[in-house]
C-alpha positions in Angstrom: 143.7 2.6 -46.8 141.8 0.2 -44.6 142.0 0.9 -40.9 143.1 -2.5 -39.2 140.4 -4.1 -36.8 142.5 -4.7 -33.3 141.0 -7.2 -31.5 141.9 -7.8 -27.6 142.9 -11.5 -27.4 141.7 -11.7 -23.6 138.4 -10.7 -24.9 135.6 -13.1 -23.4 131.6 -12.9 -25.2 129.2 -11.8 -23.0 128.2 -14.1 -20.5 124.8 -15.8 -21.5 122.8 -17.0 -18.7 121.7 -20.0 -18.1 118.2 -21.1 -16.5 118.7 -24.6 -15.0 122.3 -23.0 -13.8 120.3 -20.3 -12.2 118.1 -22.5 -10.4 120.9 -24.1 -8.9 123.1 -21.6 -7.5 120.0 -20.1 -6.2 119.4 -23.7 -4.3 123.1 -23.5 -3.4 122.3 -19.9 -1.7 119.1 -20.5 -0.2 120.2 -24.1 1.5 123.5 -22.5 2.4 125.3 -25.8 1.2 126.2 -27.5 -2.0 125.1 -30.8 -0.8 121.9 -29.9 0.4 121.3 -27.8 -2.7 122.0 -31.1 -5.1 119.9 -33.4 -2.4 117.2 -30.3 -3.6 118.1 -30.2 -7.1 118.4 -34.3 -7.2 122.1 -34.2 -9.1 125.0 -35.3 -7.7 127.2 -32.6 -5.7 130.0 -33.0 -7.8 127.7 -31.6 -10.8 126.1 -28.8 -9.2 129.5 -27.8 -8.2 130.8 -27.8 -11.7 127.9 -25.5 -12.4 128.6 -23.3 -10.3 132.4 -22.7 -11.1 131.3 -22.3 -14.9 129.0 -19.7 -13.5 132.2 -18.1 -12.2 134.2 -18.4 -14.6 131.6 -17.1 -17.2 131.5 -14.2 -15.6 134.7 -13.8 -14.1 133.7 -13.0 -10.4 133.6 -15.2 -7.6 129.8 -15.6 -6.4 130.0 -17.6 -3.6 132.9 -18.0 -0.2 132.8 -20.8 2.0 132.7 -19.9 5.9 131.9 -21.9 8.7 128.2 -21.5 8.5 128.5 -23.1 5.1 128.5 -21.6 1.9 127.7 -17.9 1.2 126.8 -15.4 -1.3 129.9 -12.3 -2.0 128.0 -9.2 -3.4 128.2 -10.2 -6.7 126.6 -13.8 -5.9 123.6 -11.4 -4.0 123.4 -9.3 -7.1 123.2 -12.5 -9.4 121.1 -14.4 -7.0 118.5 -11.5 -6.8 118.2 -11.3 -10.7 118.3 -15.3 -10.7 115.3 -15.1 -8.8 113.5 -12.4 -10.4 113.9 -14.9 -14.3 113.1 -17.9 -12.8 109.8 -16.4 -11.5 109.2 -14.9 -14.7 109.6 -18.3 -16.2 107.6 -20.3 -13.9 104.8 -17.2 -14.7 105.6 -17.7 -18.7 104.5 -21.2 -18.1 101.3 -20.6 -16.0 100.3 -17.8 -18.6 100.8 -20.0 -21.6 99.0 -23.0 -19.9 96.3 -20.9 -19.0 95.6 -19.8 -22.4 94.7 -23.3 -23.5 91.9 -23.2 -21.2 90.7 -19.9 -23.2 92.0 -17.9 -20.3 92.9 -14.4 -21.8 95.1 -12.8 -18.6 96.4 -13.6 -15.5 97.4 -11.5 -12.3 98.9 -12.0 -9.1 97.0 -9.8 -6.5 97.8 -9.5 -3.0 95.7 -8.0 -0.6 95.9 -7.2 3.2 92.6 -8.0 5.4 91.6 -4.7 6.0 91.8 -3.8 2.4 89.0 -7.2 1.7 86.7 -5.7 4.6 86.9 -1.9 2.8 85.0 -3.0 -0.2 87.8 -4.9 -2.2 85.9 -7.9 -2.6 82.6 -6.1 -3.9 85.6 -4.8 -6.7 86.5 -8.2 -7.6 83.3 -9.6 -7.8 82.6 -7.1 -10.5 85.7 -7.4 -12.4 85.9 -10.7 -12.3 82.1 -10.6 -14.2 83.2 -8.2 -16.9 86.6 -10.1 -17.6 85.2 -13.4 -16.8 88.3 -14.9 -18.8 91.1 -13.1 -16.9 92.1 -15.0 -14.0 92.7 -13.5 -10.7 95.4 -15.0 -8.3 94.6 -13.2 -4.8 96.4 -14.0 -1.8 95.8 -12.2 2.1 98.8 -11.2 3.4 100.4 -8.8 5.9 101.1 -5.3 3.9 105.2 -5.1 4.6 105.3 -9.1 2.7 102.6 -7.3 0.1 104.9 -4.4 -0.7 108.4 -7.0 -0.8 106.4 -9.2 -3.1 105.6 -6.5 -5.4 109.5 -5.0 -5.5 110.4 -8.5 -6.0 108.4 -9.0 -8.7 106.4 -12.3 -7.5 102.9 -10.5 -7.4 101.2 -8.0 -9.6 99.5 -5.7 -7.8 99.0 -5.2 -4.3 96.3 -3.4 -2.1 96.8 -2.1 1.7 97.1 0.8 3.9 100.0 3.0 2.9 101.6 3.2 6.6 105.2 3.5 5.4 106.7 5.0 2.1 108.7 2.6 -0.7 110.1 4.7 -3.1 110.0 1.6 -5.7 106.7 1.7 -5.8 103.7 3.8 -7.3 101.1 4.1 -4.7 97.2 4.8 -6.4 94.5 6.1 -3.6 92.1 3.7 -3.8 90.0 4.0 0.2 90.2 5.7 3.2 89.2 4.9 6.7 90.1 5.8 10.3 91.6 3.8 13.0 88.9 3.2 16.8 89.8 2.1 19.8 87.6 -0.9 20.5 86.4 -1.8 24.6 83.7 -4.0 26.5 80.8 -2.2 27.4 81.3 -0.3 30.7 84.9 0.5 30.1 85.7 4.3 31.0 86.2 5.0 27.7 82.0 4.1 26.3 81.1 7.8 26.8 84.0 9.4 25.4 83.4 11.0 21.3 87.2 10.1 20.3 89.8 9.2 22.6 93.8 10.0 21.8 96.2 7.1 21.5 98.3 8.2 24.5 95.6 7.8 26.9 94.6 3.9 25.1 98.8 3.1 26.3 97.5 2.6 29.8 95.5 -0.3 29.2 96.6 -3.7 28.3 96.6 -4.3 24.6 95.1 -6.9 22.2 97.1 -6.6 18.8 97.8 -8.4 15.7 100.9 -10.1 14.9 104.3 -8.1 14.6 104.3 -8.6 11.3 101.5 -6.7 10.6 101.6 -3.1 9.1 99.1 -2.0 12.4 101.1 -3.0 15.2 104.3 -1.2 13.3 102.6 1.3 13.2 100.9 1.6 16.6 104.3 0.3 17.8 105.8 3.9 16.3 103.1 5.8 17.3 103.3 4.4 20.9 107.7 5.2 20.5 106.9 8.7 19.5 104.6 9.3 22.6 107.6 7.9 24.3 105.0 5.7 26.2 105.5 1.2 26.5 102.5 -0.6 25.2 101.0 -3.0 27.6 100.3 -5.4 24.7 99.2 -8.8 26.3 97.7 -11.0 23.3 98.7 -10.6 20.0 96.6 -12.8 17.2 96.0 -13.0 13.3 93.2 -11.1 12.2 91.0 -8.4 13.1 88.1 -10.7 14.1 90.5 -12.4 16.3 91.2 -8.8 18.2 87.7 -8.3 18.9 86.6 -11.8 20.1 89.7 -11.3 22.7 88.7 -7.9 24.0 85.1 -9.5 24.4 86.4 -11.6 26.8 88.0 -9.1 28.7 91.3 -9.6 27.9 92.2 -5.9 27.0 91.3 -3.4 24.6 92.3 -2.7 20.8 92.5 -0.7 17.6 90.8 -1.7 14.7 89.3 0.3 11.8 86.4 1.9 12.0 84.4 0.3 9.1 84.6 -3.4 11.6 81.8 -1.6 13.6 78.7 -2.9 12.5 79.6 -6.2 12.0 81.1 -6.6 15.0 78.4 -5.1 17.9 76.0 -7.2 16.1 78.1 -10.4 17.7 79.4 -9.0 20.6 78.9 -6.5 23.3 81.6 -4.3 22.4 82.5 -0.2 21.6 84.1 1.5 18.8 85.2 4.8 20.1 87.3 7.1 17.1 91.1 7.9 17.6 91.7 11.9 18.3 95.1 11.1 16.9 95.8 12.6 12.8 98.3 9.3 12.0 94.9 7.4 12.8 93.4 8.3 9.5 95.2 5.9 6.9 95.0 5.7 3.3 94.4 2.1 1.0 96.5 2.2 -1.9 96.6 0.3 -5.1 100.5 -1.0 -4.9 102.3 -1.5 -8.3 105.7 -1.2 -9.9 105.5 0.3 -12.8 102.0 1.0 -14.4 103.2 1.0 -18.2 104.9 -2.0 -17.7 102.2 -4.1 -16.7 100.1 -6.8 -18.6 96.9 -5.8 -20.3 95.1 -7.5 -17.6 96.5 -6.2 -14.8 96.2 -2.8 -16.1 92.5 -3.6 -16.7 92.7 -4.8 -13.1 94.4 -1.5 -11.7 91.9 0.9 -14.2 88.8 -1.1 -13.0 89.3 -0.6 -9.0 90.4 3.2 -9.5 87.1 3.7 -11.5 85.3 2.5 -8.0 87.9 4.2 -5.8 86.4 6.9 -3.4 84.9 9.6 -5.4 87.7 12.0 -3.8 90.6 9.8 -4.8 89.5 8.6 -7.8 91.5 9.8 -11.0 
């Protein structure tokens, strides 16, 4: 005898997602109002607003409350905006990628880099991969490493280089350079003669640094905690040539890696003196998600700068 088939009559299908829905509850979120999200989205408010109680009812949560800041996500309209986010970015790459391909492009990746990672060698790397896969196309953006390693966990860049200053278990970190951190002073400071100085004795002079946002001055902001010492930092600019044309003119003293040297004394009258400390001594690292899931040519990318890592990290 045939077993009857019971079937649930409150049963819903699963929710299918859709893109131009997605797009504008993410608007809705990121504006923080439904009007300004369909002034965005250029609809109507009444329509976006039907979208967005389909949304709910599709999947039978509420995503959004209204507070008097305007409207805001619940945790499920976090969760959902997150993975909103993470299609529509691999849409809007889909699209590139395709249009790329009618150009006789083969590959495409999204590499971002941080400045001290270009000055290590990094751009010699490119030049040469970028010679062998002349058809792979190479999307490189400078930016501080904590925005290099979010990009990467978000999924809106390939492959990322820069120190390795602070773990992320998301990620798979690849040696790919080392170099070590100097104090930097104007000629005559008490510190020309010295072989290495340690970082708690640097603390007493007034600081030239790079932006907060930088991996560095986190971690020379740490570093300076755990000596339980206040930095005297007086300027803080955007790049490493920036630091050194400051302390030139006498407005402090700075770290900087090592490898700046030779470039920089040839311009300026200044002194790279070694840190005594053990943190000083950082590690570049090839920053990716997940090797086997990446395109070919970004694994061609990844293969091709650990074949020129340094002879001790490469694989």
């Amino acid at each position: 005898m045939e077993t009857p088939t019971i079937v649930k009559r409150d049963a819903k299908p699963p929710a299918r997602l859709d893109i131009t829905s997605a797009r504008m509850f993410v608007a809705i979120i990121e504006e923080g109002s439904i009007a300004k999200a369909a002034l965005r989205e250029n609809i109507v408010s009444s329509a976006i607003s039907k979208r967005l109680a389909d949304l709910e009812s599709q999947f039978r949560v509420p995503l959004v409350q209204r507070g008097r800041r305007g409207v805001e996500p619940t945790p499920a309209g976090e969760a959902f905006a997150h993975h909103a986010r993470m299609v529509l970015q691999a849409v809007e790459r889909l699209q590139a990628e395709m249009a790329q391909y009618i150009d006789g492009v083969l590959g495409y990746v999204r590499v971002r880099t941080s400045s001290s990672s270009l000055f290590s060698g990094l751009s010699l790397d490119i030049e040469s991969f970028s010679r062998i896969h002349d058809r792979v196309r190479l999307e490189l953006e400078e930016d501080d490493t904590p925005m290099i390693v979010r990009h990467i966990v978000e999924g809106r860049a390939d492959v990322g280089i820069g120190p390795r200053i602070f773990p992320n278990e998301q990620l798979q970190f690849l040696p790919y350079r080392r170099y070590e951190l100097a104090v930097v002073v104007p000629e005559g400071h008490p510190f020309t003669p010295r072989e290495s100085v340690p970082y708690s004795e640097v603390l007493e002079y007034d600081q030239v640094e790079l932006t907060r946002s930088s991996a560095l001055a986190q971690l020379l902001e740490y570093s300076a905690k755990q000596a339980a010492r206040e930095k005297k930092t007086r300027i803080r600019v955007r790049g490493f040539d920036s630091v050194c044309m400051m302390i030139a003119s006498g407005m402090g003293i700075g770290i900087v890696p090592m490898f700046l040297q030779d470039a920089q004394i040839a311009r300026r009258r200044l002194v790279f003196i070694p840190l005594a400390d053990e943190w000083s001594r950082l590690e570049i690292c090839i920053m990716i998600r997940d090797y086997a899931l990446l395109p070919a040519s970004a694994q061609a990318f990844v293969d091709h700068l650990r074949a020129r890592a340094m002879p001790e990290l490469a694989p």
